[in-house]
N, C-alpha and C positions, 0 to 999 in steps of 0.2 A: 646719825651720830649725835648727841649728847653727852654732855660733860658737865660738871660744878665748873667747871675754868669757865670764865667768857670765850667764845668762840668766834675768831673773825674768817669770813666766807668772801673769797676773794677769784669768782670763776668756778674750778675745776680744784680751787687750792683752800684747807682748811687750816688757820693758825691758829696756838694759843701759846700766851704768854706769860711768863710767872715768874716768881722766886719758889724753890720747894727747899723747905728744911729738915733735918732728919726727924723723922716722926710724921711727917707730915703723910696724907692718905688722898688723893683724888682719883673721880673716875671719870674714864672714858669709854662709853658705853656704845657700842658697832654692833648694829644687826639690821634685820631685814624685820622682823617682828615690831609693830610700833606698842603692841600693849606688852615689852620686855621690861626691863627693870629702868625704873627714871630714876630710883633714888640709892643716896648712899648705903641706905640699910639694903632695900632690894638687890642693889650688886652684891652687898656681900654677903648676902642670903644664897644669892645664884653658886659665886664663888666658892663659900660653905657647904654647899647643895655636891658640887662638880671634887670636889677635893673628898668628901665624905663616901662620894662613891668609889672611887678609886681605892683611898685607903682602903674600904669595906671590898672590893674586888681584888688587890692585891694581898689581900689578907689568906686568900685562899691557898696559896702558893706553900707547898708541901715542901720545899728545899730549903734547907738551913747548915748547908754548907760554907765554903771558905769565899765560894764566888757568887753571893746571893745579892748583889748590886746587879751584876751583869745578866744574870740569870733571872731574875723579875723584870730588867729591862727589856729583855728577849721578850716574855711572856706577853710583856705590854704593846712591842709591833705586832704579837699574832692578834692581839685582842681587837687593834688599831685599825689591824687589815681586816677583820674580820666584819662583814657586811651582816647585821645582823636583824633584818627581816627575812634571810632564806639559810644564815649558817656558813656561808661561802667565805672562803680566805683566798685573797687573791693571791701572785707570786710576789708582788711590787707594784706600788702606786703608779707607777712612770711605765713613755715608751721612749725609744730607741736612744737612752744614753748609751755611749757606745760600748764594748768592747774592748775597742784600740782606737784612741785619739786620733779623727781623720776616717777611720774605715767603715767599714760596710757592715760590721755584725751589730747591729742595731736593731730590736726585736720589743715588741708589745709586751708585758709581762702583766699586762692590768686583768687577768684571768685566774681561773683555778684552774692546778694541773693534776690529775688524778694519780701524777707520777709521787706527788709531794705525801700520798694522802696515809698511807702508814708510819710515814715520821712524823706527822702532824698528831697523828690521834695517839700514837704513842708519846710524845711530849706533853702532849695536853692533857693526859690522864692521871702520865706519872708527874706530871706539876703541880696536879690538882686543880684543875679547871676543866670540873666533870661537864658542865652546861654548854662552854664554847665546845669542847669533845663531841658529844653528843648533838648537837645542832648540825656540826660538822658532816657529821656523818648522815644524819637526817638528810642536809644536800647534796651526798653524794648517792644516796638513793634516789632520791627522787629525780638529780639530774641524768645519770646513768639508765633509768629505764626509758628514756627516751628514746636511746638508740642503739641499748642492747638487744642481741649478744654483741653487736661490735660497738665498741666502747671508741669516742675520742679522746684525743691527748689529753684537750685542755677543752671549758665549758665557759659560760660567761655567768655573770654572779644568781641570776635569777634563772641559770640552768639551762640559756643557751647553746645549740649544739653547731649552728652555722654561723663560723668564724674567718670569715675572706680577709685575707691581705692585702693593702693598697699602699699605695705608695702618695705623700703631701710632698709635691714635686715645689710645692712655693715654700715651704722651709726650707734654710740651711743646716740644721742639724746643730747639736751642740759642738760646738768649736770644730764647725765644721764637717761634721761625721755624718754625712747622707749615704743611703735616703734614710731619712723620717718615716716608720711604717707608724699603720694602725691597722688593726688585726693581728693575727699568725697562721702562716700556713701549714706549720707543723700541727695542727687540727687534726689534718687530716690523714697523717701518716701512719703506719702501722708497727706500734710498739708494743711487743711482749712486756713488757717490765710493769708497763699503767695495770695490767689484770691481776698481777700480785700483788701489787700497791692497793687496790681496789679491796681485792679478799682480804690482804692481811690486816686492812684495815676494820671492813665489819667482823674478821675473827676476835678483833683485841675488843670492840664494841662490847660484841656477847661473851666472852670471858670478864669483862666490867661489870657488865648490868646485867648477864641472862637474857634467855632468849626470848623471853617475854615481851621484852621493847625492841623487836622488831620487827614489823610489821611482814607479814605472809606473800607480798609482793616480793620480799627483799631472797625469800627463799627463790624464787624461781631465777630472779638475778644470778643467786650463786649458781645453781645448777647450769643455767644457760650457759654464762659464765665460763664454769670449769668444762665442760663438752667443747664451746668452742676453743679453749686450750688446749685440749685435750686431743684436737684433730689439727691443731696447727702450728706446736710448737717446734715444729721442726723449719719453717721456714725462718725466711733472713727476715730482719728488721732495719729500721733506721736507729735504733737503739735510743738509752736513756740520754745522749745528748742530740738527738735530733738531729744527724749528720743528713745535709744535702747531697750527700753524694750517693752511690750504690748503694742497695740494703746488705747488711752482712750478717753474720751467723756470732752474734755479740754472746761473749758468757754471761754476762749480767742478766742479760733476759731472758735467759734461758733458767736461770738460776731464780731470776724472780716468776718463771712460767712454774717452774718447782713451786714455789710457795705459793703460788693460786692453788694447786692442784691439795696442797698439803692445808691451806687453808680451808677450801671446800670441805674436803672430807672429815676435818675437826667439827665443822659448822655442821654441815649434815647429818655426822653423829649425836651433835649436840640436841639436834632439832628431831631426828627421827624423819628427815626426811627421804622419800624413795627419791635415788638416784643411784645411776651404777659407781658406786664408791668403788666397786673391784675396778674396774675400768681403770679407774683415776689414779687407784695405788698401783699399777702394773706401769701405766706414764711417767706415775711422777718416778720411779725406782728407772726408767728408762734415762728419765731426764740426766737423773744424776748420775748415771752411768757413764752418757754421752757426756755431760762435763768432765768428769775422770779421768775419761778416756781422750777428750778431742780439745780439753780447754785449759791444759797445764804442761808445760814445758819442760818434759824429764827429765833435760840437761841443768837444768837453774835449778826445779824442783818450785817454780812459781805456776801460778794463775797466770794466762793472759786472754788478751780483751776478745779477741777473738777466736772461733776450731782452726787451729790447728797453725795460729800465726805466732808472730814474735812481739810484737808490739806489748806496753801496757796500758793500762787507763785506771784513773781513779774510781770508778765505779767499783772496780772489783774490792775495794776495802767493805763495800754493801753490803758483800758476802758473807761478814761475822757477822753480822744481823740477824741477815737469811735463816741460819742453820742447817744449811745445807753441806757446808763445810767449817765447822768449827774455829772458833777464834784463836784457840791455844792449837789447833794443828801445826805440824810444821808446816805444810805448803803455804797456810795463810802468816806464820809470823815470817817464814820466807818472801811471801810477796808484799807483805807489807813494809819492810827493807827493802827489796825491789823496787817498788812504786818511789820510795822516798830516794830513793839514789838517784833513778830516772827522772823524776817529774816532781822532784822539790827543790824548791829555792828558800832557805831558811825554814820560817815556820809551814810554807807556804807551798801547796801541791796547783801543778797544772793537770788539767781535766786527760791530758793526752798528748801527745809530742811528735810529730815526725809522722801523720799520717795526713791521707786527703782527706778534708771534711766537705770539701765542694763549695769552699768559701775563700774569698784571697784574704791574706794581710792574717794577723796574729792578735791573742787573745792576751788577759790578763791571767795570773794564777785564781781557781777559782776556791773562792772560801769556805764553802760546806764542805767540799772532801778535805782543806785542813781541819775542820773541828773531825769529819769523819776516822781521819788517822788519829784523834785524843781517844777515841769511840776503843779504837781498834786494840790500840796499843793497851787502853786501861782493861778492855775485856782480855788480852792475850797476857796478862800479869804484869805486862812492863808499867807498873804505877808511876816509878818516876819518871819516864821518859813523856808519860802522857803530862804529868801536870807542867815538865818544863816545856811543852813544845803550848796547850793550851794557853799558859800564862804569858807567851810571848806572842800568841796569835790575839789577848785581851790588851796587851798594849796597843795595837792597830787600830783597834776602836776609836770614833769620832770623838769629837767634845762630848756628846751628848748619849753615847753609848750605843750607837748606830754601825750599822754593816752595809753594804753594797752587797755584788753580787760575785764582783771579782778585784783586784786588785795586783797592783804595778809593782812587783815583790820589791824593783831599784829602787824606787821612789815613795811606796807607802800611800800613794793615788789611789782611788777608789775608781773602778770601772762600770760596766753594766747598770742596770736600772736598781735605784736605790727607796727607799728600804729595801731589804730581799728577804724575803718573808723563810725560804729555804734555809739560809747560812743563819737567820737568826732560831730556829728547829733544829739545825744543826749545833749550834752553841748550846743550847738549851739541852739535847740530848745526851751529849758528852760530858755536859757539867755531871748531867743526874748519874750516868756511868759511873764518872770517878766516884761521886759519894756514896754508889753500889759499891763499885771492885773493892771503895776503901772500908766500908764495911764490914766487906769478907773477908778481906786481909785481917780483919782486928780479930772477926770472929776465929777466923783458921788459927791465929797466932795466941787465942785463949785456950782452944781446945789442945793446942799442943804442951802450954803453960799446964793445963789440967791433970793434961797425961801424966807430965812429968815430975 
């Protein structure tokens, strides 16, 4: 520690003492480096140095919409989280802030989840941060052939695939909320959803860049890939939120088993490579059949979370994404009113309601399926409803323009492990929607000006 102030060292304790007037400039110089900067000029060399980059990285930022404070904020936790000797973004710096104040759903998120990984490369492209994009995707090849064809959840930043859970029996937990893990056992569970997350993410890759920058390993990935999808997508999962309890026959994952298989064969075409594409198309046409058929509720005319049940879940808003079922269909702007009747509270969607997840005690509402429903609503036409529910979900935000993972709809509490790298992909993505959807609106409402 060094400073221009005289410094008095008293133990473990360091003081200095002064008058400072406005104008005035002193440093306090903290590091581990001893040949760092000693002097006034050198700090603010460094400082100059550390700000120049930033501006010159934020600069990159392709959106110049109404919400470009909030939306370069976002951009800046993924940048933040972004580990960048292997490309990795973790979920959340933190582990087991809770859930519910006091309970048990308290989970490691200091990993990357291969679930996050099609919303990630799609925000980061259409943001304009081709390089973080690209890196990204870089480790999710290189960490996925480790253990494909069967893929884990979640990896560790330099591409870890064994991920144990343990339990720090000598902490107490923040205010209380034990146990304290490190690890996750959800590693090791088997979700449809991460294989479409996976594909759809090297498909946006090479619709970017061409198939030229990717490397000839990454073909056998897919293929392997989509075969073993292709032979398994009929069985139950734990689905896209990691439910401890029973596996079930989730629509979501089935719906994102469809877009591996649709992914692949885009990729494949693209590449010229041998693989049985008829295979794949005969599945994926099976898939969506059986969604059709086993995963929408005649009586309402909605989506539900699971063949052939009653319940909802917010995942199913995913599904405009997907394109498996269209955003302007009626079943989806049906169950997209469904979802928010059921499992909203104000701006604010709960993950799911009134089912067993194989855990006691209760959750926060979770914040990526609220920006998910601005997503939904601005692709299904409804413009205003998306930017009033958006801009009351940006009131929620910290001082400093920060997200959690979930939140206390009564109170405006932040829950789960903070930053949450997901809900800030999720802000980011729906921001860029609306300044699509509004776009089209302008363009549709000229061409009919022209007509007329």
């Amino acid at each position: 520690l060094r400073s221009d102030v005289p410094l008095q060292v008293d133990g473990d304790v360091v003081r200095a003492a002064g008058l400072v007037r406005s104008g005035d400039v002193h440093d306090f110089i903290f590091g581990l480096r001893i040949d760092g900067a000693d002097t006034h000029e050198e700090a603010e060399q460094e400082i100059r140095h550390t700000i120049d980059f930033w501006q010159k990285w934020s600069g990159h930022l392709r959106y110049n919409g109404p919400y470009s404070d909030m939306v370069l904020r976002s951009a800046l936790v993924l940048k933040l989280m972004d580990y960048s000797p292997t490309g990795a973004i973790i979920a959340a710096p933190t582990t087991s802030l809770p859930e519910g104040i006091g309970g048990v759903r308290n989970w490691d998120y200091r990993y990357c989840w291969l679930r996050d990984a099609t919303f990630t490369v799609r925000a980061l492209f259409d943001a304009g941060f081709r390089a973080e994009a690209t890196s990204f995707v870089q480790w999710l090849i290189g960490a996925t052939q480790q253990t494909e064809p069967r893929l884990k959840v979640l990896y560790g930043i330099r591409g870890e695939s064994r991920i144990d859970e343990t339990i720090l029996e000598h902490f107490e937990g923040y205010r209380g909320s034990r146990p304290v893990r490190v690890g996750n056992a959800a590693s090791g569970q088997w979700q449809l959803d991460m294989y479409g997350e996976l594909l759809g993410a090297l498909d946006r890759f090479a619709q970017e860049n061409g198939t030229s920058e990717i490397p000839p390993e990454a073909q056998e990935l897919v293929v392997h890939t989509a075969n073993l999808i292709a032979a398994r997508w009929e069985e139950p999962d734990e689905g896209i939120w990691e439910l401890r309890s029973e596996p079930r026959q989730h629509v979501h994952s089935k719906a994102m088993a469809w877009l591996a298989l649709d992914s692949a064969i885009d990729l494949s075409e693209r590449w010229g490579v041998k693989a049985d594409t008829q295979r794949w198309k005969i599945v994926r046409r099976d898939i969506a059949d059986a969604v059709y058929a086993a995963g929408i509720d005649r009586r309402r005319g909605t989506l539900v979370a699971t063949f052939g049940g009653s319940h909802l879940d917010a995942s199913l808003l995913y599904l405009a994404r997907v394109g498996l079922v269209k955003a302007d269909d009626p079943v989806m702007l049906q169950t997209i009113d469904a979802v928010r009747d059921k499992l909203g509270q104000g701006p604010f969607l709960y993950r799911y309601l009134g089912i067993d997840d194989g855990l006691p005690g209760k959750e926060g509402a979770f914040l990526a399926a609220s920006f998910w429903m601005v997503e939904c609503l601005a692709m299904g036409g409804r413009h205003a409803e998306a930017h009033e529910v958006f801009e009351q979900l940006l009131e929620h935000a910290n001082d400093v323009g920060l997200y959690s993972e979930q939140i206390d709809p009564a109170t405006g509490e932040f829950l789960g492990n903070f930053p949450q790298a997901l809900t800030h992909i999720a802000l980011l993505n729906a921001a860029l929607t609306l300044a699509r959807s509004e776009e089209s609106k302008e363009a549709a409402q000229e061409r009919h000006r022209s007509r007329s």
